[in-house]
C-alpha positions in Angstrom: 21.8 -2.6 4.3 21.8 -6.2 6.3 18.6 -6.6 9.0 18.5 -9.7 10.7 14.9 -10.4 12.3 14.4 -13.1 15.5 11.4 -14.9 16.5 12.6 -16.9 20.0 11.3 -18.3 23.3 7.8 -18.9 22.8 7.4 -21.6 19.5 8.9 -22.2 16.3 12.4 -19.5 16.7 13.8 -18.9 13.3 16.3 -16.1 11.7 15.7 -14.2 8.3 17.7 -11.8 6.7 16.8 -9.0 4.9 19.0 -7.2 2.5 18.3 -3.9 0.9 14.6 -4.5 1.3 14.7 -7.8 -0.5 14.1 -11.2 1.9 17.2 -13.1 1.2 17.2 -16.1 3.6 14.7 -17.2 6.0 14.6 -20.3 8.5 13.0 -22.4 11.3 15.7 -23.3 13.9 13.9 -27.3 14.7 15.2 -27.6 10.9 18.6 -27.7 12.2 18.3 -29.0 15.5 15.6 -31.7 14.6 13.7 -30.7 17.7 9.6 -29.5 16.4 8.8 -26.4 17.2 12.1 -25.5 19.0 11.9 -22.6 20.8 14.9 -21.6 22.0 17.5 -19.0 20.1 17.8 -19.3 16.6 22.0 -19.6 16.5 21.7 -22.2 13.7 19.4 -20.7 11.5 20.9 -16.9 12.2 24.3 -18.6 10.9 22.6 -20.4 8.1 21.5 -16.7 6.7 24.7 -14.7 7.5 26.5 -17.8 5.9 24.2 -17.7 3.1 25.3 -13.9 2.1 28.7 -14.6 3.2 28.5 -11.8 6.0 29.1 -11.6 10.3 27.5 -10.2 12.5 29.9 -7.2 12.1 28.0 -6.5 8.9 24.2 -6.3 10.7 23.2 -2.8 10.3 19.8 -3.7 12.8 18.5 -6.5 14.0 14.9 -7.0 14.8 13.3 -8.8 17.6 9.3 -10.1 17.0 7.9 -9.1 20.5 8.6 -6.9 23.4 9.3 -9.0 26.3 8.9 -6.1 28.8 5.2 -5.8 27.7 4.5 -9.8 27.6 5.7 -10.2 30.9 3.5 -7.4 32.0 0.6 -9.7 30.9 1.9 -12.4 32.6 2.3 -10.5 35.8 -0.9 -9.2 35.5 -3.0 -12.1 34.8 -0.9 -14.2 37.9 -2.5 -11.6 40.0 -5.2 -10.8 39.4 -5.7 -14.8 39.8 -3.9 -15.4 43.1 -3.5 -17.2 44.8 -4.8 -20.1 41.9 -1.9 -20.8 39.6 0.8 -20.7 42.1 2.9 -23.6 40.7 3.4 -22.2 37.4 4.0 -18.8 38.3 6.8 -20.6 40.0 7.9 -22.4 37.5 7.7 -19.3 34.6 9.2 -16.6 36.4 12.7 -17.3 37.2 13.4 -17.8 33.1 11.8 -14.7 32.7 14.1 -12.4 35.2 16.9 -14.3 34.1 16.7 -14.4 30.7 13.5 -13.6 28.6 13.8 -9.6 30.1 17.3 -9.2 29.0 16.7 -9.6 25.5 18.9 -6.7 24.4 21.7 -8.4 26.1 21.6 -11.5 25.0 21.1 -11.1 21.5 24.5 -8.8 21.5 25.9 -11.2 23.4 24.9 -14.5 21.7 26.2 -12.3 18.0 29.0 -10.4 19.1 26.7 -7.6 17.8 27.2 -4.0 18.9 24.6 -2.4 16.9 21.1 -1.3 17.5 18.1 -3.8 18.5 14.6 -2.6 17.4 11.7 -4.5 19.3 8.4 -4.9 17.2 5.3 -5.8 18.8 4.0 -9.1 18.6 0.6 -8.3 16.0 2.5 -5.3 14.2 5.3 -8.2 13.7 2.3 -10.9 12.1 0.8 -7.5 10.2 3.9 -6.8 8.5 4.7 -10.5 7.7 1.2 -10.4 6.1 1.2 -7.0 4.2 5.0 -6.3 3.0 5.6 -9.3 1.1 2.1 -9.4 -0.4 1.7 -8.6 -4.0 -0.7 -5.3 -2.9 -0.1 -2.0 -2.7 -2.7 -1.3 -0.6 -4.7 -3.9 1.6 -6.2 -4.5 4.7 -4.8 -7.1 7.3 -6.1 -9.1 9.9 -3.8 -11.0 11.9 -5.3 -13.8 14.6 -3.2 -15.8 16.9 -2.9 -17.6 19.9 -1.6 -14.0 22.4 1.1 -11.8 21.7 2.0 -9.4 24.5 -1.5 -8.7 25.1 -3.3 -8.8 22.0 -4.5 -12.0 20.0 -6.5 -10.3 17.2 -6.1 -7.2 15.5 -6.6 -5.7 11.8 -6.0 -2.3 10.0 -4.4 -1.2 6.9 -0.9 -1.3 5.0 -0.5 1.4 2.6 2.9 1.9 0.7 5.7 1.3 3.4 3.4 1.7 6.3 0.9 -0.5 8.5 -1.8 1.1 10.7 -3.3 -1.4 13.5 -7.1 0.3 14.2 -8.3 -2.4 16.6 -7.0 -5.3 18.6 -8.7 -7.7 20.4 -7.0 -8.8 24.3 -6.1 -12.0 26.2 -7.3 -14.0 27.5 -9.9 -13.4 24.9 -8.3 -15.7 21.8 -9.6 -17.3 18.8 -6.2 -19.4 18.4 -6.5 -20.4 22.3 -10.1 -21.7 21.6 -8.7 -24.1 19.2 -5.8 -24.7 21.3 -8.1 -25.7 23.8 -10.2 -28.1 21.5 -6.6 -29.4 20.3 -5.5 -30.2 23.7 -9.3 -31.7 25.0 -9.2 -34.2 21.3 -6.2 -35.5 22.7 -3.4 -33.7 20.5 -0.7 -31.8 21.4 -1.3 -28.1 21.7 0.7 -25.7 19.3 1.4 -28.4 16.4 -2.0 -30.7 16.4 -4.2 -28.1 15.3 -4.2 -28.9 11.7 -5.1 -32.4 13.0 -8.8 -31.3 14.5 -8.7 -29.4 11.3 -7.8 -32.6 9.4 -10.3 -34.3 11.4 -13.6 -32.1 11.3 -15.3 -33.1 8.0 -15.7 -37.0 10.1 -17.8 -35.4 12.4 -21.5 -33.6 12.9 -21.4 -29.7 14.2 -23.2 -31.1 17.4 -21.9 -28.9 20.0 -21.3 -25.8 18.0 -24.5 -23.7 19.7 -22.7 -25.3 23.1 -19.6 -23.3 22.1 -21.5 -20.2 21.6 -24.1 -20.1 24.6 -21.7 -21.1 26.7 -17.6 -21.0 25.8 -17.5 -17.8 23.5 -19.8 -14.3 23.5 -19.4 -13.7 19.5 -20.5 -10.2 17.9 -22.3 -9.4 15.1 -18.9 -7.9 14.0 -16.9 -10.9 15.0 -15.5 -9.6 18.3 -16.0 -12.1 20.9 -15.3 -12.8 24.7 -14.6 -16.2 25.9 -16.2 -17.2 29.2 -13.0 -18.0 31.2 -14.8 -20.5 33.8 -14.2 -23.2 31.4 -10.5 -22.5 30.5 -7.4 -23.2 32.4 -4.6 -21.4 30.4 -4.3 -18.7 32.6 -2.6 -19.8 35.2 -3.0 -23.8 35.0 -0.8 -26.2 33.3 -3.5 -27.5 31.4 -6.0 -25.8 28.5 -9.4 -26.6 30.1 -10.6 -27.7 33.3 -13.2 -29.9 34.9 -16.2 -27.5 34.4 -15.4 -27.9 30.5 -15.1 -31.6 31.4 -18.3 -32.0 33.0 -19.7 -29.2 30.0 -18.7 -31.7 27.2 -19.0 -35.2 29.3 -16.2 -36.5 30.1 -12.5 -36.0 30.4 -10.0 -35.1 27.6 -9.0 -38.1 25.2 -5.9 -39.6 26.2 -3.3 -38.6 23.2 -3.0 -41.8 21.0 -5.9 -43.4 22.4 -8.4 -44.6 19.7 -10.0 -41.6 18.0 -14.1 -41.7 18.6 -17.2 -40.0 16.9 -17.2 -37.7 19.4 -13.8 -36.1 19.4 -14.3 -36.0 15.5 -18.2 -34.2 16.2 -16.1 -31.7 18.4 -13.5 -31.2 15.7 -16.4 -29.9 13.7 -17.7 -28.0 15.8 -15.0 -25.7 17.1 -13.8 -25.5 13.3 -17.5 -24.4 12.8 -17.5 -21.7 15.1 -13.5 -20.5 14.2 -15.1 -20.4 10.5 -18.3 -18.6 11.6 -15.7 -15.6 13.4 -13.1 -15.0 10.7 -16.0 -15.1 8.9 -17.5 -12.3 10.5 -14.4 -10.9 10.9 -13.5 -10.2 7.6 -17.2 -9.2 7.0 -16.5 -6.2 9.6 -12.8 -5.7 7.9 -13.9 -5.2 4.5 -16.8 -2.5 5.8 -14.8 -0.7 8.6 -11.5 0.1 5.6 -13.2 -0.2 2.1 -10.3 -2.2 1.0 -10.1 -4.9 -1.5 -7.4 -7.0 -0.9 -6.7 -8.9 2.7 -3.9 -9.9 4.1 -3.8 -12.7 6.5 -0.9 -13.7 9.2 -1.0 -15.4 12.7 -1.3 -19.0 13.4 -4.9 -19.2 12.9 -4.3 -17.7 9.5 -2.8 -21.5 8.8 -6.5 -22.8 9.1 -7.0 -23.2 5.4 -10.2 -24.8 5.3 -11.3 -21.2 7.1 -9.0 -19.0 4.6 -11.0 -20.9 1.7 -14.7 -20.2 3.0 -13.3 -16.2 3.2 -12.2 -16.6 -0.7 -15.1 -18.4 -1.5 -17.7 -15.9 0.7 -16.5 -12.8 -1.9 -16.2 -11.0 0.9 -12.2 -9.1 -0.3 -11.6 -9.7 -4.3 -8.2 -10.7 -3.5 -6.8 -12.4 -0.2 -2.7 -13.2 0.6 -1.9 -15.4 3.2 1.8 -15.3 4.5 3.4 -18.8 4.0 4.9 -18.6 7.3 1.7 -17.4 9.3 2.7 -18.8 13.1 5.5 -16.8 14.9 8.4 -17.9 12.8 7.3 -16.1 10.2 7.2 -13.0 12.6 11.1 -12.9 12.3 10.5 -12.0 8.8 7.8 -9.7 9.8 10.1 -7.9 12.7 12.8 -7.1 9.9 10.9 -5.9 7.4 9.1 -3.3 9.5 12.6 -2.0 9.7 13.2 -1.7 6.2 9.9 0.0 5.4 8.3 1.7 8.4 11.0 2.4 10.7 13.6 3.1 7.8 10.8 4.7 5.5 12.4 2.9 2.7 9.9 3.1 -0.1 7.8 -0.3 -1.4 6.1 -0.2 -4.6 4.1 -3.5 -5.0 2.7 -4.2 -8.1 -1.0 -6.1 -7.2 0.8 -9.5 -8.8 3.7 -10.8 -7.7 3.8 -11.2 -4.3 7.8 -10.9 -2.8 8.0 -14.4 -1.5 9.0 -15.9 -3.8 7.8 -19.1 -3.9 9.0 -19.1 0.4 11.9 -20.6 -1.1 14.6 -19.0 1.1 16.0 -21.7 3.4 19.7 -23.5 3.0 20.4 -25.2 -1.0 23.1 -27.8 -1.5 24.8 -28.1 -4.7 25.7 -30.8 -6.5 29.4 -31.1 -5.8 28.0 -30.9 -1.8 25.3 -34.0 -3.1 28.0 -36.0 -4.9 30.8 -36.0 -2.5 28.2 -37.0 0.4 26.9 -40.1 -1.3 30.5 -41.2 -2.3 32.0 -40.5 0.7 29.1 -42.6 2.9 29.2 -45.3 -0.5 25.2 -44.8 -1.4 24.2 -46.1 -4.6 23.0 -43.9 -6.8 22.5 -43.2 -10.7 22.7 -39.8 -12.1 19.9 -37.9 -14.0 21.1 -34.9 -16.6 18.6 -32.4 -16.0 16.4 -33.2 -18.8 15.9 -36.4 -17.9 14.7 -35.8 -14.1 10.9 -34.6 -15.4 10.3 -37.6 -17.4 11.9 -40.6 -15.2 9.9 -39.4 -11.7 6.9 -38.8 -13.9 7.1 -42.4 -14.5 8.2 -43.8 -11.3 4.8 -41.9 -9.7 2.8 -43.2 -12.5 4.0 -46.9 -11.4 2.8 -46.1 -7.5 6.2 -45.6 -6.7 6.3 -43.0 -3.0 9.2 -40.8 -3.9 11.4 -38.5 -2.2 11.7 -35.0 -3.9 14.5 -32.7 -2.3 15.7 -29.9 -4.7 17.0 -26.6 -4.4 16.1 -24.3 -1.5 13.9 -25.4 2.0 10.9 -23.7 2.3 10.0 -21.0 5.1 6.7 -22.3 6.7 5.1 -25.3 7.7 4.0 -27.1 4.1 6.5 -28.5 1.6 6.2 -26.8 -1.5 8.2 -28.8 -3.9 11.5 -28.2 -1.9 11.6 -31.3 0.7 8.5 -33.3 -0.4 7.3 -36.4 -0.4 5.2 -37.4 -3.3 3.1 -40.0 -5.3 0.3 -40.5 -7.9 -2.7 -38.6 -7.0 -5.0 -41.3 -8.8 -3.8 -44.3 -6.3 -6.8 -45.5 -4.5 -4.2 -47.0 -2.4 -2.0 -44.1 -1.8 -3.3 -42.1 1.2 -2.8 -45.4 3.2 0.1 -46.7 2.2 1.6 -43.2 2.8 -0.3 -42.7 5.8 0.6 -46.0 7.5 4.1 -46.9 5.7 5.9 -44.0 4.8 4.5 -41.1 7.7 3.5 -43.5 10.2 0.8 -41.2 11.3 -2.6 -41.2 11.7 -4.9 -42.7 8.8 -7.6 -39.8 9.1 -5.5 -37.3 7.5 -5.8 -36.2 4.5 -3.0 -35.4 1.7 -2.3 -32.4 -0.2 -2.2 -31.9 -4.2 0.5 -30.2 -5.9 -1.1 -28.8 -9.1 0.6 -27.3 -12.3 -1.0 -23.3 -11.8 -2.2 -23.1 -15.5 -4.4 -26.7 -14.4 -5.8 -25.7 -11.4 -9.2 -25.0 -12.4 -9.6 -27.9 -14.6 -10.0 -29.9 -11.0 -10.9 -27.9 -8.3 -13.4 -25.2 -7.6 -10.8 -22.5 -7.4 -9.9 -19.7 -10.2 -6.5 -18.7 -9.1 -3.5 -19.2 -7.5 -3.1 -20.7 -3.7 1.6 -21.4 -4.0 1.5 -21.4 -0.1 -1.0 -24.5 0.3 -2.8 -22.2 2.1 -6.5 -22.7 0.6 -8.9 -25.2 1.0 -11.1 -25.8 -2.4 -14.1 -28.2 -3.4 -13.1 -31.0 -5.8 -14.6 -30.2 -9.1 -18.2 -31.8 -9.4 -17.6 -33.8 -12.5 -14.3 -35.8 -11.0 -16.5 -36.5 -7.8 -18.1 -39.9 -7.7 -21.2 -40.1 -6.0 -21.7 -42.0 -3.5 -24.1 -45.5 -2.7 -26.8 -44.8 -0.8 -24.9 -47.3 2.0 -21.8 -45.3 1.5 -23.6 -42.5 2.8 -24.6 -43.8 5.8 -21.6 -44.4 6.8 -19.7 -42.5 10.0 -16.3 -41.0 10.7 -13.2 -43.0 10.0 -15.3 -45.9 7.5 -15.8 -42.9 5.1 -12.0 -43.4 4.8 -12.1 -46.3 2.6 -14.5 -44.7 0.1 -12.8 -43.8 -2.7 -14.6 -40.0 -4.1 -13.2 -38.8 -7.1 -10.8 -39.7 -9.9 -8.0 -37.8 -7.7 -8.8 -40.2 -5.0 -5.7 -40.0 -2.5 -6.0 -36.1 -2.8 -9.5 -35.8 -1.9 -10.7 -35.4 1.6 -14.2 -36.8 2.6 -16.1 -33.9 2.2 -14.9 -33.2 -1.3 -12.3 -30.7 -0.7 -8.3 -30.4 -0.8 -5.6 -28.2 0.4 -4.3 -27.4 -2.7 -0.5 -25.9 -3.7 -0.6 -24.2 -7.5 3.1 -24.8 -9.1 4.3 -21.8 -10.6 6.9 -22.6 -13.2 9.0 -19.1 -12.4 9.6 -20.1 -8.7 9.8 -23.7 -8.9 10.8 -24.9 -12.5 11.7 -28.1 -12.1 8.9 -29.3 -9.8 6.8 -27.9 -12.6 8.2 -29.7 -15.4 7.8 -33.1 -14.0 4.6 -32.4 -13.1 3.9 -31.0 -16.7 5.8 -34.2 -17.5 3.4 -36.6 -16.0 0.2 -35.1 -16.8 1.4 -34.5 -20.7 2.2 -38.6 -20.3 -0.5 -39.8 -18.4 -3.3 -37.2 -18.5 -3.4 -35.9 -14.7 -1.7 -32.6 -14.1 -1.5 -33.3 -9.9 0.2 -35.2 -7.6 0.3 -35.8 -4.0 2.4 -33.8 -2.2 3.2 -34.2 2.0 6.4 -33.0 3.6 9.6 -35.1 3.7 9.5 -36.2 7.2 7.7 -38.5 9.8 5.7 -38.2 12.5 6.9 -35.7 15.1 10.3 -35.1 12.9 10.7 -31.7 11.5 10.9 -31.1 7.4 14.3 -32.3 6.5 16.7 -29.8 5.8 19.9 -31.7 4.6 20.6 -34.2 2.6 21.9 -36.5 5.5 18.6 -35.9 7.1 16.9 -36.8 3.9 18.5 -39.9 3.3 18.1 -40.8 7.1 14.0 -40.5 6.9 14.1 -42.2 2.9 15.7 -45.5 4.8 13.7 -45.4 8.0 10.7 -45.7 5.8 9.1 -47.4 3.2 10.0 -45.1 0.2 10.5 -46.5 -3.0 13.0 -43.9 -4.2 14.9 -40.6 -3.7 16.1 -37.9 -6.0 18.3 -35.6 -4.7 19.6 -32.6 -7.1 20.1 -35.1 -10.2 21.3 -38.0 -8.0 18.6 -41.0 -8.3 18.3 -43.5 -5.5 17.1 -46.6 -5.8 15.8 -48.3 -2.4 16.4 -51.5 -3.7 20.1 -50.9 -3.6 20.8 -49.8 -0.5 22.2 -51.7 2.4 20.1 -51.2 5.7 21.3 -48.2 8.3 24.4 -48.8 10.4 23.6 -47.9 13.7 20.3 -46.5 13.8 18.3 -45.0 16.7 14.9 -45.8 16.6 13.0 -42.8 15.3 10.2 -43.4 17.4 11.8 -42.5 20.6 14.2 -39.8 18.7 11.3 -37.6 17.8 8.5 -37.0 20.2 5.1 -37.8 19.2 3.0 -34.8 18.3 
């Protein structure tokens, strides 16, 4: 049995494919159109996973769509009126899309397949709940699924038992955690729906000064972690913009102009709103755990990327276990859609066995093989040298070791936003050096953020504050204490970006100011080679961690082909490439013919 689930229209479309209850393929459409975020239908990466399994769309038993669009526009209707006449101009400008397109879903998904079968709408929270309880290792869990809005709700929890999910409580726009933070994103300056996990990057530089502002005046939270936001501030209604000029005047001054220089005070409200968002899924997951006496939590929506937040839950005790889907925003709802199919709708059984979640690894996007790899770099007359397999650990190990930036792209993309050791960037942890020159040479982004460690799984705990595995980079841990190096008493005085150039632990390019890292555990069942060379390097050279940042730039989605690879490995300033076992040397390579500047190619985010 084939079921093809679609996330479109709103952010980040992508296809994924389910077959016989197994997730076979899964993909972001702005991989293949090089457009972030794309939102429009997923035709590229619905062919990628038919392709994949060598099927058409005459062998789709169901397809599965992530929302239902007559209910969304309902809220939209709704809201617009009950507004009126404020908000005019984009009414105006949302509506006709809507009647002529978004409404007619049905239609156009038959149309744009040549599919004749039946199309099963999910809605949007039962679509995040599934994404986070079905391919979680539990049997039995509770889930709580926050997001920006769905059709009407933006929060809700319950319980997934067997091959069923029960939502007990939602909460309702406009009343939204993610649309706080959204609104924080947009007021720092960054671009809303991708620079979140910049004010998240950019909170431990500032104080918590306006955190009791945001709760006297912004947000009415609960003892239970229910909340309503006090909408004379915000703007998202029915405006173009997040906020307005009350939550100008409210916070002195208007928002920061995007790629204006970053101030204390945009990093003291970074704090702050990741303060309060902590402080509800806190409380949250408090009134979870008491309400359905279950152990293990399952976490999905696009708030549920906020790993610094998804670490303090961990850390709190509050569940014994906690699974985070991979692919939390709406893309992963596409996987979410179809496997409420398979399970609830179908009634298929699921027996889970508390382990291994059904993931695996999120390594379900498009592979190329080496005959693909060899032919493209003869053809195109790229230098190269080629690596047997046994040779690949070692040689990498060593370029890293010698503060080499390397280009890792092997086997399958990964679904969600992090590289995992499919289409990676990567370098020696133990650089003081590293996070700038990767920063300002090979990412061209800005210096305030932080890198990520890839960690061999059995190591983990030998340098971070964490007893188990996080493979989705989803969990934010403490530095152990005895790699930390304490600081001077002037170091300590210092404020926001000079704490940058303070180097705090033996792991220095890894380690964020306040001690902590987004760490990835490397399993060596879903991703063996990745785990060797890292096994590699620390057997060689004592450290069992690496960096690890996603192969792209700024504003550039992950790569996804080898041609993209080898496109962002000679726009920057990386030392090497391996690609399958082909080794590229930067040094050997004649610039691009041709080129577009990448800067205007790829829009800021």
């Amino acid at each position: 049995m084939n079921i093809l689930g679609i996330s479109a229209f709103y952010h980040d479309s992508a296809a994924c494919l389910i077959q016989d209850g197994k997730i076979v393929s899964a993909a972001q459409e702005e991989r293949f159109t090089r457009k972030k975020h794309d939102f429009s239908f997923p035709v590229n990466a619905i062919r990628f996973c038919l392709q994949n399994s060598k099927l058409s769309a005459r062998d789709i038993d169901y397809v599965a769509f992530y929302d239902k669009p007559f209910l969304k526009f309902e809220r939209i209707l709704e809201t617009y009126l009950s507004y009126a006449p404020t908000g005019f101009k984009s009414f105006i400008k949302a509506v006709p899309l809507w009647i002529k397109q978004k409404l007619w879903m049905k239609e156009l998904i038959k149309n744009e397949l040549g599919y004749e079968g039946e199309v099963i709408f999910t809605e949007h929270h039962e679509s995040h709940a599934a994404a986070a309880f079905f391919p979680s290792p539990y049997q039995e869990a509770a889930f709580l699924t926050m997001d920006g809005v769905g059709e009407w709700a933006t929060t809700s929890y319950g319980v997934g038992k067997g091959n069923n999910i029960e939502i007990k409580a939602e909460i309702s726009f406009p009343h939204s955690l993610g649309l706080l933070y959204s609104a924080f994103t947009y007021y720092t300056g960054f671009k809303v729906n991708s620079g979140e996990y910049k004010v998240m990057g950019l909170a431990p530089y500032g104080e918590p000064k306006y955190k009791d502002v945001i709760l006297s005046e912004l947000i009415d939270l609960k003892e239970d972690g229910s909340f309503k936001m006090n909408m004379k501030y915000f703007n998202y209604c029915v405006g173009l913009t997040m906020t307005n000029g009350r939550f100008d005047k409210l916070f002195g001054g208007p928002p920061r102009k995007p790629e204006s220089p970053l101030t204390q005070r945009e990093m003291d409200l970074a704090r702050s709103v990741q303060d309060v968002t902590e402080e509800v899924m806190l409380r949250m997951s408090c009134h979870v755990r008491k309400e359905t006496g279950q152990r293990n939590l399952c976490l999905a929506g696009g708030v549920a990327l906020n790993c610094v937040g998804n670490g303090k839950i961990l850390r709190e005790g509050i569940f014994d276990n906690i699974w985070i889907q991979p692919s939390a925003g709406d893309a992963g709802s596409a996987m979410g859609a179809a496997i409420f199919v398979w399970y609830q709708y179908l009634e298929n059984n699921r027996a889970a066995d508390n382990k291994k979640d059904f993931q695996q690894g999120s390594y379900l996007g498009p592979e190329f093989g080496s005959d693909y790899l060899s032919d493209y770099l003869n053809k195109n007359r790229i230098p190269f040298i080629k690596l047997t397999d046994d040779v690949i650990p070692e040689k990498i190990a060593d370029l890293i070791a010698q503060e080499n930036v390397v280009g890792w792209f092997q086997g399958r993309m990964e679904f969600g936003p992090r590289a995992l050791g499919g289409r990676s960037i990567i370098g020696d942890a133990r650089s003081t050096k590293m996070q700038e020159v990767m920063n300002l040479k090979i990412k061209f982004r800005e210096s305030f953020r932080p890198f990520a460690p890839s960690v061999i799984r059995e190591k983990v705990s030998d340098y971070f504050e964490l007893d188990r595995e996080s493979p989705y980079m989803l969990l934010v841990a403490p530095v152990k204490k005895e790699l930390r190096r304490e600081m001077t008493e002037e170091e300590q005085k210092l404020f926001g970006l000079d704490k940058l150039h303070v180097s705090r632990s033996n792991i220095p390019a890894i380690t964020h100011v306040d001690y902590s890292a987004r760490i990835q555990t490397v399993d060596k069942e879903t991703n063996p080679l990745y785990h060797k060379m890292i096994s590699r390097f620390y057997d060689k050279y004592g450290c069992a961690v690496i960096i690890n940042t996603s192969f792209n730039v700024r504003g550039e989605p992950i790569v996804c082909t080898p041609e993209d690879a080898y496109r962002c490995f000679m726009r920057t300033n990386m030392d090497y490439l391996i690609m399958g076992n082909y080794l590229l040397d930067k040094k050997d390579q004649k610039p691009l013919e041709k080129d577009t500047d990448w800067q205007k190619e790829f829009e800021l985010d």
